[in-house]
N, C-alpha and C positions, 0 to 999 in steps of 0.2 A: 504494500500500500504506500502512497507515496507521501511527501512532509504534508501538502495541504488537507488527505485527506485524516492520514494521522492525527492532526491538528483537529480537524473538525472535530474524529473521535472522542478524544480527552475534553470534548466543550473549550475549544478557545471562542471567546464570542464577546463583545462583538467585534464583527470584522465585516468586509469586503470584499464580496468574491468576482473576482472577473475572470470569464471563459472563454473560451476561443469556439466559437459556434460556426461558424463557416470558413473554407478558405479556397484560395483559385488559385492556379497556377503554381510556383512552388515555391510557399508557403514552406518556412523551416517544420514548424511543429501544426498536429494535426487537430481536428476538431475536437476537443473534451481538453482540453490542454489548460489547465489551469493556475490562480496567481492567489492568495489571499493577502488579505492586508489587513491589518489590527488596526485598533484604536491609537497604537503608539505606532502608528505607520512601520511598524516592521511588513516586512515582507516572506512569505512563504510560497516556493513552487515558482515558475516559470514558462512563461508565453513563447517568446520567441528570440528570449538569446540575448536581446540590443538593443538598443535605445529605445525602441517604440516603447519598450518599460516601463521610460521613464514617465512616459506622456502618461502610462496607462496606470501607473501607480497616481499621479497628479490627480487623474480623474476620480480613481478608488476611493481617495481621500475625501472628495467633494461626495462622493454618492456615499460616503461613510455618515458625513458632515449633514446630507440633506434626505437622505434615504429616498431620492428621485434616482430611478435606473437607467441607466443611458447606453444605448447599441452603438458603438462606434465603428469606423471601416478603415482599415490603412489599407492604401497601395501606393507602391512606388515600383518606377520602372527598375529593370536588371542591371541599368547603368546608373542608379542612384541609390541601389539598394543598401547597400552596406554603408552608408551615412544611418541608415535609418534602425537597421538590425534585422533586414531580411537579407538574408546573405546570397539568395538565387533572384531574388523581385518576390513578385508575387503580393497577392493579397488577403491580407484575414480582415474577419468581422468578429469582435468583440464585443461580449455583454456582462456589463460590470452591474451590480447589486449588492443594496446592504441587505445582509441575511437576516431574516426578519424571523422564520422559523427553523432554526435548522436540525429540526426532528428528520425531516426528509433525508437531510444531506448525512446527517450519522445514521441513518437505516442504510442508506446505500455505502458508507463507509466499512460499517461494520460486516455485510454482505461482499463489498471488496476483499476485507480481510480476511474472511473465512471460506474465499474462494468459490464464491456462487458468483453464479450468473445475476447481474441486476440491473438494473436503467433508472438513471436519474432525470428526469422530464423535469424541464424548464420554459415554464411562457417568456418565452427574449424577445414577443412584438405583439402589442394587442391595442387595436383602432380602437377599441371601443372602453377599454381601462389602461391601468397602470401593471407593465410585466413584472416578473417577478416569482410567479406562485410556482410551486414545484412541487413534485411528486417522487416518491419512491416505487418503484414498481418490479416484482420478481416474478418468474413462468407462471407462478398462483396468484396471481394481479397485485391489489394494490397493497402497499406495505406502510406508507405514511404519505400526511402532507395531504393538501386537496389544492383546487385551484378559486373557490367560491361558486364554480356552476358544477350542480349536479350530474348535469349531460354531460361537459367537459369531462368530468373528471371518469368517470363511463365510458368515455368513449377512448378516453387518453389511458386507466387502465387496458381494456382491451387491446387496443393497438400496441402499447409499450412490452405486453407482456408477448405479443408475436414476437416483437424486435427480439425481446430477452431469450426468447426459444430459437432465433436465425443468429444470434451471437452477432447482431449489426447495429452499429447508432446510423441514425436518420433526422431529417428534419422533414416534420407532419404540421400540415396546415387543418385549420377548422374554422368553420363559420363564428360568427359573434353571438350567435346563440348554442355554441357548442356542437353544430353539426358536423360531419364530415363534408357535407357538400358546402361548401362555404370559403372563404377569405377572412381575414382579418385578424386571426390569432396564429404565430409560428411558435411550434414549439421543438425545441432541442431534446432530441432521445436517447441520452447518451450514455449508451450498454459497452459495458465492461465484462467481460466473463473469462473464465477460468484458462488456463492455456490448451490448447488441442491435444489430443492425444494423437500420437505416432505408434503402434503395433509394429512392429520386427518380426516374421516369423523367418526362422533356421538360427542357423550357432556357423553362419562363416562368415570369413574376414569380413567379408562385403558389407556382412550382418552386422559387424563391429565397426564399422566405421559411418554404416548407418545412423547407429544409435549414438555416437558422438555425437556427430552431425546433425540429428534431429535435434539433441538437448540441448547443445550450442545455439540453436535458430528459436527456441523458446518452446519446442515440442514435450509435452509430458511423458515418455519413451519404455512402454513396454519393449522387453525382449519376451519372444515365447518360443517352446520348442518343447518336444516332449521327453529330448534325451539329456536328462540331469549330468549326465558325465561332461555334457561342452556348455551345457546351458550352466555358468558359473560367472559368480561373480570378478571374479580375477581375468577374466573373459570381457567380460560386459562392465565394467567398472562406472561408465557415463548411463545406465538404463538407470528408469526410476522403479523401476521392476522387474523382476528376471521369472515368469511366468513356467512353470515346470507340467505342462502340461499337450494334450494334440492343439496345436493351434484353433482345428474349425468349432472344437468344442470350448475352447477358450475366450473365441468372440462372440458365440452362443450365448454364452453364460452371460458374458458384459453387457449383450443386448439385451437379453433376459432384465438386467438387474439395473437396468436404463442407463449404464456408466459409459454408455458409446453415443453419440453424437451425429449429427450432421456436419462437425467440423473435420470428426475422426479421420486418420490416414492410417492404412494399411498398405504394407509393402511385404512382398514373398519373395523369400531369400532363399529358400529349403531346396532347390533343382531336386524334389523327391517328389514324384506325382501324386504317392498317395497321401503328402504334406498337404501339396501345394493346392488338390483339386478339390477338396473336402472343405477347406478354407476359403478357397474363392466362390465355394457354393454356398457357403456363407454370405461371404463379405458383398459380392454381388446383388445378392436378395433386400440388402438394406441398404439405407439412403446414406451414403458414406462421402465425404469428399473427394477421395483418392481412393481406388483400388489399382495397385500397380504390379507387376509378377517381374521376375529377372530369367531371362532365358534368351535362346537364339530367333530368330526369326522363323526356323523348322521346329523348334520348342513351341515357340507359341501357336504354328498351325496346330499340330499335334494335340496342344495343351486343349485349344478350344473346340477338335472336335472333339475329345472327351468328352468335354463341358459339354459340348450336347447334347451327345447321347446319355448324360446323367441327367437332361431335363433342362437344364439353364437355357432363358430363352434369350433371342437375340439381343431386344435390346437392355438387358443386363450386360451380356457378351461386348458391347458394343462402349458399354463405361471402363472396362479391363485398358488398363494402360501397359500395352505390351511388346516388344520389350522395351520397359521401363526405363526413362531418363531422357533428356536430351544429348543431343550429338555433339560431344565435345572433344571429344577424339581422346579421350584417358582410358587407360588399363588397371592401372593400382586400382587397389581396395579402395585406398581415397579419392581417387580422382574417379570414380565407377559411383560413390555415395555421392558426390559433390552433383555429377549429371544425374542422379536418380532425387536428391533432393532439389535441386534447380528446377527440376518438372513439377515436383509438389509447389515450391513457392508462387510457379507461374499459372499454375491450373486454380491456387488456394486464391491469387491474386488477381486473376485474369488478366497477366500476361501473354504477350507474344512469343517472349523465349526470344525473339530476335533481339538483333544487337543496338543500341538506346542511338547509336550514329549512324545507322540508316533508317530509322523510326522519326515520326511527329509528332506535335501533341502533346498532353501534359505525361510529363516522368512518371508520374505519382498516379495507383491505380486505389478508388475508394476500397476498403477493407475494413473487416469485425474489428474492432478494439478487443486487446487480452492482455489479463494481465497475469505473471511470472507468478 
């Protein structure tokens, strides 16, 4: 959990909070990015690196001082940026508030800390009142906070708690009488959730360099395999778990027991059919992010008429990333994990995989907030 929210937790109050609710172009830090500010102008947490700060600590003060909330916008071009503290250009939209109730903001703190999924909903624009009002919201709706309309707050639990089940922040517009079909109220949905899970199945190199690599990139990294003699920790020292079990039966269980996701990534490492096909008859049936296999190009023909003739239909067959990674021309263990997780960042991310100097367009693709 990071200083501002920490803070929130223990009751530091009152204070100041400004957020970074939008940004275009590339914008150092990304939407949920946050600053607080106390009554003795300390400051906690960090926007965007640079001067803009300073202005935006100035304003904290005043919205400390008058408890009127104020949306503000910086942009500066890429050849005046670094005067300013955007180091590439770009633009953010900031929305500074004195916290008036902050029951919401430590629901969602302490929800941070304990590693749930949760979304903090904030009204940053409303024609028709004064923003400000917020919500805590987890997958079973509302958890604190309200906004003063009934509807509103109805309609902003349901929606929030989608967000918090797709692991995505959003910004949601509604009518000024709380509808969804409407204008005049934006609110900021800003879901934080737990780190994704990465599954490893087999006990080789590959497999180990995997599971570095997954942990290093923020993955929560089972290793599984069902043969206890490789499946060891002196082996796997970087997994957050070393699963001693048949794999297909092992992702059973976690879907069973709701511990697997629409974030989850699987990757098969085992080159042992009756590993590898029992598992993907799995992995495939459910809504996963990633299902990826490691084989030849005659591996994978082979692998997936199996998978037929065991029943798996096309377009499950047709989510199988095979063979796994992009084309980076390495052989090591590592340079084989580096191209098999490169595919996951870019599928996770909705990338191209292509090179960012023959590409257009903003750098920066929208993605779920999580947090380590």
């Amino acid at each position: 959990m990071d200083a501002v929210l920490a803070a929130v937790a223990e009751g530091a109050e009152p204070f100041a909070l400004a957020t970074v609710v939008a940004t275009w172009s590339s914008a150092p830090r990304g939407v949920g990015a946050r600053m607080l500010v106390r009554s003795d102008s300390s400051v906690l947490g960090s926007l965007t690196g640079g001067c803009v700060e300073a202005d935006v600590h100035a304003r904290a003060v005043e919205v400390l001082d008058s408890g009127v909330p104020q949306l503000v916008r910086y942009g500066v071009s890429d050849e005046d940026a670094g005067a300013v503290g955007l180091t590439c250009g770009g633009t953010v939209e900031i929305f500074l508030q004195r916290v008036r109730d902050a029951e919401p903001l430590r629901a969602f703190a302490q929800r941070v800390a304990d590693g749930v999924p949760v979304a903090f909903a904030t009204v940053v624009a409303h024609d028709g009142g004064t923003p400000g009002a917020s919500v805590a919201v987890g997958p079973e709706g509302l958890l604190a906070g309200g906004t003063g309309s009934d509807r509103l707050d109805s309609a902003l639990a349901h929606d929030a708690a989608s967000l918090v089940a797709a692991g995505r922040t959003a910004e949601l517009t509604y009518g000024l009488d709380g509808s969804r079909q409407g204008v005049g109220i934006r609110v900021l949905v800003d879901v934080v959730a737990p780190s994704p899970r990465l599954i490893v199945a087999g006990v080789t190199d590959f497999a180990a360099a995997v599971t570095t690599l997954g942990a290093f990139l923020g993955f929560r990294v089972t290793l599984c395999d069902a043969r206890a003699t490789f499946a060891t920790r002196e082996r796997f020292a970087d997994a957050h778990e070393i699963a001693v079990d048949w794999p297909h039966r092992y992702l059973a269980a976690e879907l069973g027991a709701g511990r697997v996701d629409g974030r989850t990534v699987v990757v098969v490492l085992t080159h042992d059919p009756k590993f590898d096909e029992p598992l993907l008859e799995v992995a495939l049936a459910a809504d996963l992010a990633f299902v990826g296999a490691m084989g030849s190009r005659r591996t994978h023909a082979d692998r997936l008429a199996r998978l037929r003739a065991r029943g798996v239909p096309q377009e499950a067959l047709a989510r199988l990333r095979s063979p796994v990674g992009l084309d980076l021309g390495g052989r090591s263990p590592r340079e084989t994990a580096l191209s098999i997780m490169a595919e996951v960042v870019a599928v996770r991310s909705r990338g191209s995989g292509a090179p960012l100097s023959g590409t257009a367009g903003p750098l920066h693709h929208e993605v779920a907030r999580e947090h380590a």
